[in-house]
C-alpha positions in Angstrom: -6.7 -6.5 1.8 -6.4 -4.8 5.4 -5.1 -8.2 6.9 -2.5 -8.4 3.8 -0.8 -4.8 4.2 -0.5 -4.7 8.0 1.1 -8.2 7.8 3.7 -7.2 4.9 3.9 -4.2 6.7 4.7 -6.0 9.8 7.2 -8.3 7.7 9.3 -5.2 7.0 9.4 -3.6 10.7 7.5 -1.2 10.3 4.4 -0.2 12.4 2.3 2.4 10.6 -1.5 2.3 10.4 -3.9 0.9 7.3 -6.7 3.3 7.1 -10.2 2.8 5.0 -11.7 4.8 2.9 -14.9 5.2 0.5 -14.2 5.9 -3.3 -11.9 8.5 -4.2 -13.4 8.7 -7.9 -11.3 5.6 -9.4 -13.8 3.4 -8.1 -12.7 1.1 -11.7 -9.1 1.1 -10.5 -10.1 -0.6 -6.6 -8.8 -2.0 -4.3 -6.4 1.4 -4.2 -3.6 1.6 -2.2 -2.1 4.8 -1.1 1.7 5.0 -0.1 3.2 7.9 1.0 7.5 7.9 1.6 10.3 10.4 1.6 11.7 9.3 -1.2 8.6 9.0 -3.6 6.0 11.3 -1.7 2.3 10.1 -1.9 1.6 7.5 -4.8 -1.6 5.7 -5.5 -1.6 2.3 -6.4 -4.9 0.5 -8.5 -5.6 -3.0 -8.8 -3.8 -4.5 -6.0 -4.3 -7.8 -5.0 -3.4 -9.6 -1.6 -0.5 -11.3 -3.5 1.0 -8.4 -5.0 1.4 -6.1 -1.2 4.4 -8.0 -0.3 6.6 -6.5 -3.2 4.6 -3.2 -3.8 5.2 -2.4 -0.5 9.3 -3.6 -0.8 9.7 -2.0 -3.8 8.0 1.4 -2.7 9.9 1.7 0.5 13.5 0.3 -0.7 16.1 2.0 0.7 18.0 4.4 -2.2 
């Protein structure tokens, strides 16, 4: 999952680190993906798969 967000990541110019983390309590909901922006502030994401990080992460940072 690492390798798939820093590469989408990558895709969209941005350079901004992937951190790891332990359970945060919605241990049913992992993988978890947390995104934080100025337009939408922190959001958690649950159930994310490798194929879904391209387009989470276009649609979370899109400009308004």
């Amino acid at each position: 999952m690492r390798v798939a967000l820093v590469r989408a990541l990558a895709d969209l110019g941005m350079d901004t680190p992937v951190g790891v983390t332990g359970c945060i309590g919605l241990c049913h909901r992992e993988p978890l993906v947390e995104l934080t922006s100025p337009a939408l502030g922190r959001c958690l994401y649950g159930d994310v798969t490798e194929e879904v990080v391209p387009a989470l992460l276009a649609a979370h940072f899109r400009e308004e």
